[in-house]
C-alpha positions as CSV (number, residue, x, y, z in Angstrom):
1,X,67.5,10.0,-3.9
2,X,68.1,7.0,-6.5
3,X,72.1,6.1,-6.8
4,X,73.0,8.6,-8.9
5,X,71.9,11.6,-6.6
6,X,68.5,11.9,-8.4
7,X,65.3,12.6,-7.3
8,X,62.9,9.7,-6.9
9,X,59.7,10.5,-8.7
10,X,56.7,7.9,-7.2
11,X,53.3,8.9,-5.1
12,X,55.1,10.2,-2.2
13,X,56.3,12.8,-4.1
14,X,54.3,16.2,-3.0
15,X,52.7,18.3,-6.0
16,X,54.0,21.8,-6.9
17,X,51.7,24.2,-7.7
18,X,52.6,27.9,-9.7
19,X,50.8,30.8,-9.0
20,X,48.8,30.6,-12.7
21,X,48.0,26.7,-11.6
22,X,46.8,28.4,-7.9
23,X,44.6,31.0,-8.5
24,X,42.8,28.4,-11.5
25,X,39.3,27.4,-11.3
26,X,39.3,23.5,-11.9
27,X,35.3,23.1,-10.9
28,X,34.4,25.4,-13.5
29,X,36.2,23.4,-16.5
30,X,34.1,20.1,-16.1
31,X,31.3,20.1,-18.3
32,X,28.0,20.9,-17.8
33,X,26.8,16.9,-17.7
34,X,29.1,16.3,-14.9
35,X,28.2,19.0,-12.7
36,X,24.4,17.6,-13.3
37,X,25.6,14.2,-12.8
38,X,27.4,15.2,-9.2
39,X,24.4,17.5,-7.8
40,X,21.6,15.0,-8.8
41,X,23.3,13.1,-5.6
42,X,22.4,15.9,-3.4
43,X,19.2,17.4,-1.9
44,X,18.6,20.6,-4.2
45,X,18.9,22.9,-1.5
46,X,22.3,22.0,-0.9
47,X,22.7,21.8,-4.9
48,X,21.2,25.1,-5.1
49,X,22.7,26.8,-2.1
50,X,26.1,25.5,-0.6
51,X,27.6,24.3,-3.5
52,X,27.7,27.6,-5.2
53,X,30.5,29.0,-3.0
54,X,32.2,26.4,-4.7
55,X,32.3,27.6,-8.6
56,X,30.9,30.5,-10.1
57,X,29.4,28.5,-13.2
58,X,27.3,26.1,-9.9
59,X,25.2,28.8,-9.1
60,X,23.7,28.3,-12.2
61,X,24.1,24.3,-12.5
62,X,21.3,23.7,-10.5
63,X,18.5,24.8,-12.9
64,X,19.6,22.6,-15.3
65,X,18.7,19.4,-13.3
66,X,16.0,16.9,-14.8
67,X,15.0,16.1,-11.0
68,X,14.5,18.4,-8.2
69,X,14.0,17.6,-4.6
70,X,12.5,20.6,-2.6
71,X,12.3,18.6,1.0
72,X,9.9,20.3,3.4
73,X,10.7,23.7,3.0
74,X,10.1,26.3,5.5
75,X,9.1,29.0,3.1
76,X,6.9,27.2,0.6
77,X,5.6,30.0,-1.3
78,X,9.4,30.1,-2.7
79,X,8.8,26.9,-4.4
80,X,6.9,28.7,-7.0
81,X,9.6,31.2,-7.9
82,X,12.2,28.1,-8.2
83,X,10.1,26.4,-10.4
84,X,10.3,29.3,-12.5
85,X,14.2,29.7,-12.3
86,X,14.9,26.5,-13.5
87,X,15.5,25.8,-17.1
88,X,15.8,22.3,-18.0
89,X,12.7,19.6,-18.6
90,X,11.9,18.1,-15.4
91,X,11.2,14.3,-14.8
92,X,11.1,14.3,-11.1
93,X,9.9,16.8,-8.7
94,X,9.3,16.4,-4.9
95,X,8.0,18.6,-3.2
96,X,7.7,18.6,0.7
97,X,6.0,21.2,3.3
98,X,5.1,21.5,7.0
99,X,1.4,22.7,7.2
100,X,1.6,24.5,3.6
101,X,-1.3,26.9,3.1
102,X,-3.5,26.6,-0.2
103,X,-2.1,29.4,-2.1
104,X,2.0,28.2,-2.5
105,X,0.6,24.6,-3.0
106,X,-1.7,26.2,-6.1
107,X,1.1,28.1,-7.1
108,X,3.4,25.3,-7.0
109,X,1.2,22.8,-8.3
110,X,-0.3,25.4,-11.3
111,X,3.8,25.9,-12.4
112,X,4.8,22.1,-11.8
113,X,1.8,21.4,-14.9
114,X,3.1,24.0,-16.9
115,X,6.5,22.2,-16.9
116,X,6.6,18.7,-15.6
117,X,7.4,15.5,-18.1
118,X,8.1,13.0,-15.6
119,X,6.7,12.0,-12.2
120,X,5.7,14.8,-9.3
121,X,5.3,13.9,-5.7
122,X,3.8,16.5,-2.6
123,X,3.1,15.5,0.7
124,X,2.0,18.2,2.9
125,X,2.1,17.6,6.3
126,X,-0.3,19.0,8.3
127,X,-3.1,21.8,7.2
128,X,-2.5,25.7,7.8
129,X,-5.8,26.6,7.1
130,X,-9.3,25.6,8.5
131,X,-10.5,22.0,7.1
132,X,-13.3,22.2,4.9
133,X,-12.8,26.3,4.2
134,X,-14.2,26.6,0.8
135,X,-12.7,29.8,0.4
136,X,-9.4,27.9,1.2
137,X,-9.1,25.6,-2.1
138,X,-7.8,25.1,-5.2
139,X,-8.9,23.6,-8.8
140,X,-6.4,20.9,-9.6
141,X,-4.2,21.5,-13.1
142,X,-4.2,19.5,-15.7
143,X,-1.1,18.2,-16.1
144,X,-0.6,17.3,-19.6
145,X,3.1,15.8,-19.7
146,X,3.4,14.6,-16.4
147,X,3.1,10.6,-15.7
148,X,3.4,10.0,-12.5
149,X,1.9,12.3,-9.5
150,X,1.7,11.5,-5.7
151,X,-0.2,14.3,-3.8
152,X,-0.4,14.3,0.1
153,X,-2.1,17.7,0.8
154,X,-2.8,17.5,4.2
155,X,-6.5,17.8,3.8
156,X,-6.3,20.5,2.0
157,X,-9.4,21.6,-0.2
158,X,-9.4,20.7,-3.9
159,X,-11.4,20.3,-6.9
160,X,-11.2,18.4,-10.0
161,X,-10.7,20.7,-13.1
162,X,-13.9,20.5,-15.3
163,X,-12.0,20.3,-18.2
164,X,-8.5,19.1,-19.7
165,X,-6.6,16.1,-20.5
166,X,-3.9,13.9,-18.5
167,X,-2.8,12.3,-21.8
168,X,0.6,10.8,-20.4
169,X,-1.1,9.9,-16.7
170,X,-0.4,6.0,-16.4
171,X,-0.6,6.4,-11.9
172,X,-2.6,8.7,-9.7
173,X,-2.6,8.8,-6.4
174,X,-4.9,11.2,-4.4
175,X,-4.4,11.0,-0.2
176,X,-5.4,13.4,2.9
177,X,-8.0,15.7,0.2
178,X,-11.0,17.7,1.2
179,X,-12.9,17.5,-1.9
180,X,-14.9,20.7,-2.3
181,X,-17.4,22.1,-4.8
182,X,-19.2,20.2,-7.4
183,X,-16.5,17.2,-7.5
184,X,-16.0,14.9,-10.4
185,X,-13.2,12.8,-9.9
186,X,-14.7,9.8,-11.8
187,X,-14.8,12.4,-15.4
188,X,-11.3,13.3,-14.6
189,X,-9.8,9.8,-14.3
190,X,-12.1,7.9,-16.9
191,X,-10.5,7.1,-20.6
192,X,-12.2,10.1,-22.6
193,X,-9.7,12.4,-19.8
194,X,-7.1,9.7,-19.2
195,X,-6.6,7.4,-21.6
196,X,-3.6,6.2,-20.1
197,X,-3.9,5.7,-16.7
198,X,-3.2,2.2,-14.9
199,X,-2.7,2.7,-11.6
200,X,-5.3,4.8,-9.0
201,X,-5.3,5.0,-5.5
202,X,-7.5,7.5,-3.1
203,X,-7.2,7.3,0.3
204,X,-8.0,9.4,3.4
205,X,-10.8,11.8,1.9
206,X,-13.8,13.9,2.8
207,X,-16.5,15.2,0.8
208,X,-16.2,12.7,-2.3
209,X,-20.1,11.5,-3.1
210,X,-20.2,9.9,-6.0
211,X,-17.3,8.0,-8.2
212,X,-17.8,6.3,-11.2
213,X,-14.9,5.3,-12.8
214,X,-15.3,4.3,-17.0
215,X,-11.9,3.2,-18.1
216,X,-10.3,1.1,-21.2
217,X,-6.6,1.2,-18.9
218,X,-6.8,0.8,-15.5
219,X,-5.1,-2.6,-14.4
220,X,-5.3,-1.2,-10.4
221,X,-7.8,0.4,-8.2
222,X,-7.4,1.3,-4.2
223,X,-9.8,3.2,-2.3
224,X,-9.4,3.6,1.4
225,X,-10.9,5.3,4.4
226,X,-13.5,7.7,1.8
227,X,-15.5,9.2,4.2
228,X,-18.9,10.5,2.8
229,X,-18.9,8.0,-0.3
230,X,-22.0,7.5,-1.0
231,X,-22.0,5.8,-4.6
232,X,-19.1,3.9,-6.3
233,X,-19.3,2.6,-10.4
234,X,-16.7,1.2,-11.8
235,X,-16.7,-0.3,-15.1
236,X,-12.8,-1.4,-16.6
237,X,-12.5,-3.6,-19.1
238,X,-8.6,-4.3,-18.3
239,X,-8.7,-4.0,-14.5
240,X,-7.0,-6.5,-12.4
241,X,-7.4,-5.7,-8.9
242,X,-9.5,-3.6,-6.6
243,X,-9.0,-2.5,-2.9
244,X,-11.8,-1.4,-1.2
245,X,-11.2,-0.2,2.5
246,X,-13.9,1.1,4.9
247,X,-15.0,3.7,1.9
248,X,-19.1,2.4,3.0
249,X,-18.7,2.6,6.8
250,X,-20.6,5.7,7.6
251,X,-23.7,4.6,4.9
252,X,-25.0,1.8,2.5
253,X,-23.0,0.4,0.4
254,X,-24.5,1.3,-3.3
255,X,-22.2,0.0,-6.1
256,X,-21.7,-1.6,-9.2
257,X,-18.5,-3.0,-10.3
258,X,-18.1,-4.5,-13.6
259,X,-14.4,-5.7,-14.4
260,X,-14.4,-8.9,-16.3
261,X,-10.0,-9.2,-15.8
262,X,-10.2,-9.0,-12.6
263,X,-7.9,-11.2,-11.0
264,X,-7.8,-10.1,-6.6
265,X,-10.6,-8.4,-5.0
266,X,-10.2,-6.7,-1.5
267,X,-13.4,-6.0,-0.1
268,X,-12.7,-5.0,3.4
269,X,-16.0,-3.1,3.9
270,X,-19.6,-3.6,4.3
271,X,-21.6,-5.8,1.5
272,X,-25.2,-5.9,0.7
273,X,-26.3,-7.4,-2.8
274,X,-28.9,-5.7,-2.5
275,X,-27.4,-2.8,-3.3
276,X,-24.3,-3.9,-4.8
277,X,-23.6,-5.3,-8.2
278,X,-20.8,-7.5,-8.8
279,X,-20.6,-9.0,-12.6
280,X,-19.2,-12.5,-13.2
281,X,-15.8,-12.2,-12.4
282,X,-14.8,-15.8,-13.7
283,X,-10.9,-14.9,-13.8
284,X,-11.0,-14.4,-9.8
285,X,-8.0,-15.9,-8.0
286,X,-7.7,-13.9,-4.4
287,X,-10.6,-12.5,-2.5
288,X,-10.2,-10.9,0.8
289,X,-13.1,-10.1,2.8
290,X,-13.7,-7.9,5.7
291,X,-13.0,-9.5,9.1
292,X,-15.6,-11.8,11.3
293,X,-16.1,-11.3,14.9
294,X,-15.2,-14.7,16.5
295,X,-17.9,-12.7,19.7
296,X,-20.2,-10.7,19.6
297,X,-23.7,-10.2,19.1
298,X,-26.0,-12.5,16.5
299,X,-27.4,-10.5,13.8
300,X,-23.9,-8.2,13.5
301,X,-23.8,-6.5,10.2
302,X,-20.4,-7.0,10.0
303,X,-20.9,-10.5,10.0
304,X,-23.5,-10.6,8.5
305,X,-22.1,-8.8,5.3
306,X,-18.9,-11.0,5.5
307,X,-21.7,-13.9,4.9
308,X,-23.2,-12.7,2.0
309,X,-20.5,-11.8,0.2
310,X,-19.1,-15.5,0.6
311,X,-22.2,-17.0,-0.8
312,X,-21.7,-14.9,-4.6
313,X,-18.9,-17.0,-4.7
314,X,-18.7,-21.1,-5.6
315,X,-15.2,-21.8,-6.2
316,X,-12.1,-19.6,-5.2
317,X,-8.4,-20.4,-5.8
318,X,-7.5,-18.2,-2.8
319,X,-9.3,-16.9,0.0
320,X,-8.4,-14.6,3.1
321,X,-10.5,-14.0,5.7
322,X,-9.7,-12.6,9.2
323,X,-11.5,-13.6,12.4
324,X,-11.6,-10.3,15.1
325,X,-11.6,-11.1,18.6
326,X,-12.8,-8.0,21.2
327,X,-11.0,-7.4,24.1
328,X,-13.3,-8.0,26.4
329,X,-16.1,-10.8,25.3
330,X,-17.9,-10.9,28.2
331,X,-21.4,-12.3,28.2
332,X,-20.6,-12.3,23.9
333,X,-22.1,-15.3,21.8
334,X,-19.7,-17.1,20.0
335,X,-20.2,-16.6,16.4
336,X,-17.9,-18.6,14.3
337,X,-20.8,-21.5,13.5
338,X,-22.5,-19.1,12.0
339,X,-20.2,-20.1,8.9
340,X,-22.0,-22.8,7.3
341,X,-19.7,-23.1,4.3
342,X,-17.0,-21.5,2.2
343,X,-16.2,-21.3,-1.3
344,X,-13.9,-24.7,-3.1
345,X,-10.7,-23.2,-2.4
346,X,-6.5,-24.0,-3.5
347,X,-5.3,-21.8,-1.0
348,X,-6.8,-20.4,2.5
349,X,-4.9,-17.4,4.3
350,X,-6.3,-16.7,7.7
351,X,-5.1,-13.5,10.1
352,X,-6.5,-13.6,13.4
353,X,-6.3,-10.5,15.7
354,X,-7.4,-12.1,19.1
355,X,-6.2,-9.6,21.6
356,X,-5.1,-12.4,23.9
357,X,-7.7,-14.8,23.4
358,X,-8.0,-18.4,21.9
359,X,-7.9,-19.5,18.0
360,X,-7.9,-23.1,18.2
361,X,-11.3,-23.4,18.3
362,X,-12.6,-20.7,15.4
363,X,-9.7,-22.0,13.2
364,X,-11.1,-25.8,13.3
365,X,-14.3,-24.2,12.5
366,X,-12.9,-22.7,9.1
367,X,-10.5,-26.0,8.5
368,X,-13.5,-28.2,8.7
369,X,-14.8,-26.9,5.2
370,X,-11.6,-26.8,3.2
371,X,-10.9,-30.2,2.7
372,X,-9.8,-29.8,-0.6
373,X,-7.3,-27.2,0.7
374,X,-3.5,-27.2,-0.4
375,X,-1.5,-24.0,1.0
376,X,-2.5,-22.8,4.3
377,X,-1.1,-19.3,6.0
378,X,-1.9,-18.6,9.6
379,X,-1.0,-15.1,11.5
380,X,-0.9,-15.7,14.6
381,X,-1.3,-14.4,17.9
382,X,-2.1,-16.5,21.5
383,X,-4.9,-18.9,21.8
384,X,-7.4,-19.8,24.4
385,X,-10.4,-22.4,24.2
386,X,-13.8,-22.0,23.2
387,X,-14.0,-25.7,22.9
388,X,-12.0,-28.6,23.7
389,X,-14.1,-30.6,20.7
390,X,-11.3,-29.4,18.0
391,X,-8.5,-31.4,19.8
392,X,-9.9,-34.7,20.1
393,X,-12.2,-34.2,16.5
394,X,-10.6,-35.6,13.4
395,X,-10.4,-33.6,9.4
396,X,-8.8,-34.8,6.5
397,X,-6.7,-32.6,5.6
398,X,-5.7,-34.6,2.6
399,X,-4.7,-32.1,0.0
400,X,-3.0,-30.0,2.1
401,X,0.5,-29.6,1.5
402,X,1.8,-26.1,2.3
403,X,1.0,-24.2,5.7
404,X,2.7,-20.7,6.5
405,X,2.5,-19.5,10.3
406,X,3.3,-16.0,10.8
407,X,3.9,-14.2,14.1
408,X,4.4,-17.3,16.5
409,X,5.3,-17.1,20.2
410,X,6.4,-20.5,20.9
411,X,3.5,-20.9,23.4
412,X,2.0,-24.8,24.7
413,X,-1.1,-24.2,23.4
414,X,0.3,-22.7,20.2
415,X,2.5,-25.8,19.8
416,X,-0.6,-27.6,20.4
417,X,-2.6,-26.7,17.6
418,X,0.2,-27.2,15.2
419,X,0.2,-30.9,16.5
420,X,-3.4,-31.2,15.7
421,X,-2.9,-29.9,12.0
422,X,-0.1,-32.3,11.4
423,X,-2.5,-35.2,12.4
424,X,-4.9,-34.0,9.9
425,X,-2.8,-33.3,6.9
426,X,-1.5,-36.4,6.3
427,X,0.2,-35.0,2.6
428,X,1.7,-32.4,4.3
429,X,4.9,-31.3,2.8
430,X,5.8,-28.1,3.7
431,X,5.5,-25.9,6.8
432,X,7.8,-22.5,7.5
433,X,7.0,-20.4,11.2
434,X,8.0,-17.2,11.6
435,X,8.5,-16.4,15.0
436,X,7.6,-13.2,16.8
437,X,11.2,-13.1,18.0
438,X,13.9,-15.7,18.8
439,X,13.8,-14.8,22.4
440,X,10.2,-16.4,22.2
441,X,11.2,-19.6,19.8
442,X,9.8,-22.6,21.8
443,X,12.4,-25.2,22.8
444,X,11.0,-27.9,21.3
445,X,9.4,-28.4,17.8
446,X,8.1,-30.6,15.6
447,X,10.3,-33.3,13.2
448,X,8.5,-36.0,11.0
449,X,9.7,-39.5,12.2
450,X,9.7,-42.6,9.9
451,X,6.1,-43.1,10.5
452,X,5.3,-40.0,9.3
453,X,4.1,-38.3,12.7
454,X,5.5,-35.7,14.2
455,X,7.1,-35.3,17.4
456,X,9.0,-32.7,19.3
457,X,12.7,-32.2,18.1
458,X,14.8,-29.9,20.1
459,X,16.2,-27.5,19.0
460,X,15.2,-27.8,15.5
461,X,12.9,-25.3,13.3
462,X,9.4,-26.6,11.7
């Protein structure tokens, strides 16, 4: 009450309602934008489903979303019918299912074409039918509007479509796919079919021959785990990168790859020039090669193709290589001398995977031919000795300025090696360790004194 016996009117005041005010419908007044707006922030099953108790104009809201996000639905053959509920132009559809069968992922994926503008994502998880079934597959749509689609189908058995264009495609990606029938995936994704497309990634696929890939877009190529590729072309006037995975480990590798942009090439498989044709690539700044067994057995093709593919190359700006130590070496030869010599290099990244063995000696074996290196990173893992030579031998390291240690345990003989590579880069400027975990930082480190040696500094990080 204010002094005069009135009636304070503030925020503690409670709300009166009439009955007209009551029984009114407020949801239903908003427009149609801001109900899209509000359910675009919710999976569309709840959009779809519990929100409609809520307002008799949200049971219809829902189909006029631009994205929809069906997540891992138990009754996938439903998908098809929702599709064909929904009235707006889509930009986003994800689609998710638990061991789909290949009828409602045709459906879904024959309706999706017929409607998508925008990008369209499917990961099946898990097969319902038999692997490898022809009866059991499906010829892939051509999706004419769509830009971006992801498809995960479980290993499910698809097909190319003969025909058709994927005008707006600009990325593909293709993973967990029985290929089936007589497959051209190479026509599909070339310029004359795509004209557009930047981006392409297959990975985790059976039954895929031959690719050859002729394309006036593509900037990026991965190919990964392709079991039963046989032959791979690629010719791409714009492409930048390539990623090639373990695609040749079941046969020869026959290629020919002509890419006069490219700028990083991944070859993480097996390399014969014999058989494969790489052009000039005189843009090249970052090759990574398949790993080199520190032991083993001489002659190893492994090896041996990690050799050969070193020798096409005279000068590199950056180079990564990774050095595979087995479990158990046993009565194994140690191999690393069987590098002779590397590329000119700026930059040298080296990931070891020694299984609790020693990389003090293989690493000296690498640093010994990259004088003229600047930025070094190390991964990391425990060390043992092959030979004592690389601590009491001398490099100059005198353009090395850089080095990046990943994955340290703080360990003495760890600590050891990084003493031994501050003696021999005397221009070093820079060095950042990341630690496996601070429970395993070591308690002392290095610290440049006034001399410019190094000495341990507790508590301080490199």
């Amino acid at each position: 009450m204010d002094e005069s016996g009135g009636e304070i009117a503030g925020r503690g005041a409670k709300p009166s309602y009439d009955g007209a005010a009551a029984g009114k419908d407020r949801l239903s007044a908003l427009p149609d934008d801001t109900l899209v707006l509000i359910l675009l922030r919710l999976d569309t099953a709840a959009a779809a489903g519990r929100t409609s108790v809520l307002s008799r104009r949200w049971r219809r809201v829902w189909t006029l979303l631009p994205e929809l996000r069906l997540s891992f639905s138990p009754a996938p053959h439903l998908i098809a019918a929702a599709l064909a509920a929904h009235e707006a132009p889509l930009r986003l559809l994800f689609v998710g299912a638990q061991h789909a069968a290949v009828e409602p992922v045709a459906d879904c994926l024959r309706t999706t074409a017929r409607r998508l503008s925008g990008q369209f994502i499917v990961e099946n998880r898990g097969n319902a039918n038999e692997v490898g079934d022809e009866e059991a597959s499906f010829e892939l749509p051509c999706f004419e509007r769509a830009t971006t689609v992801s498809l995960d189908l479980g290993f499910l058995g698809m097909a190319p479509p003969p025909a058709g264009v994927f005008a707006r495609f600009t990325e593909l990606t293709l993973i967990s796919i029985w290929f089936q029938g007589p497959t051209d995936l190479g026509d599909a994704v070339s310029s004359p079919r795509c004209p557009s497309l930047q981006k392409l990634s297959v990975r985790y696929t059976i039954g895929l021959v031959n690719l050859a890939i002729h394309s006036e877009s593509l900037l990026e190529v991965e190919l990964k785990n392709m079991f039963g590729l046989r032959q791979l072309i690629i010719h791409a006037l714009t492409l930048k990168e390539l990623s090639l995975l373990d695609c040749f480990a079941w046969s020869k590798p026959v290629a020919d790859i002509s890419a006069p942009q490219f700028e990083s090439l991944h070859w993480r498989d097996i390399y014969d020039p014999s058989s494969v044709q790489l052009d000039e690539m005189a843009q090249l700044q970052w090759l990574t090669t398949n790993f080199f067994l520190v032991y083993g057995r001489h002659g190893s093709a492994t090896n041996h193709a990690f050799l050969r593919l070193l020798e096409r190359f005279q000068a590199l700006d950056t180079l990564h290589i990774s050095l595979f130590y087995p479990k158990h070496i046993g009565d194994f030869q140690y191999l690393m001398e069987d590098i002779m010599v590397l590329p000119r290099l700026v930059g040298l990244a080296i990931h070891i995977r020694n299984e609790g063995h020693a990389f003090g000696a293989s690493v000296f074996n690498v640093l010994r031919m990259c004088s003229g290196t600047m930025f070094m990173p190390i991964i990391s893992g425990c060390i043992c000795d092959q030979s004592m030579n690389w601590k009491t031998e001398e490099l100059a390291l005198n353009r090395l300025c850089e080095v990046l240690i990943i994955d340290m345990k703080g360990c003495e003989h760890e600590l050891a090696f990084v003493k031994r590579l501050f003696s021999w880069a005397t221009m070093l400027k820079s060095v950042k360790v990341q630690f496996t975990s601070i429970a395993a930082r070591p308690r002392k480190c290095m610290k440049r004194d006034s001399s410019g040696s190094f000495f341990p500094n507790c508590g301080e990080a490199l």
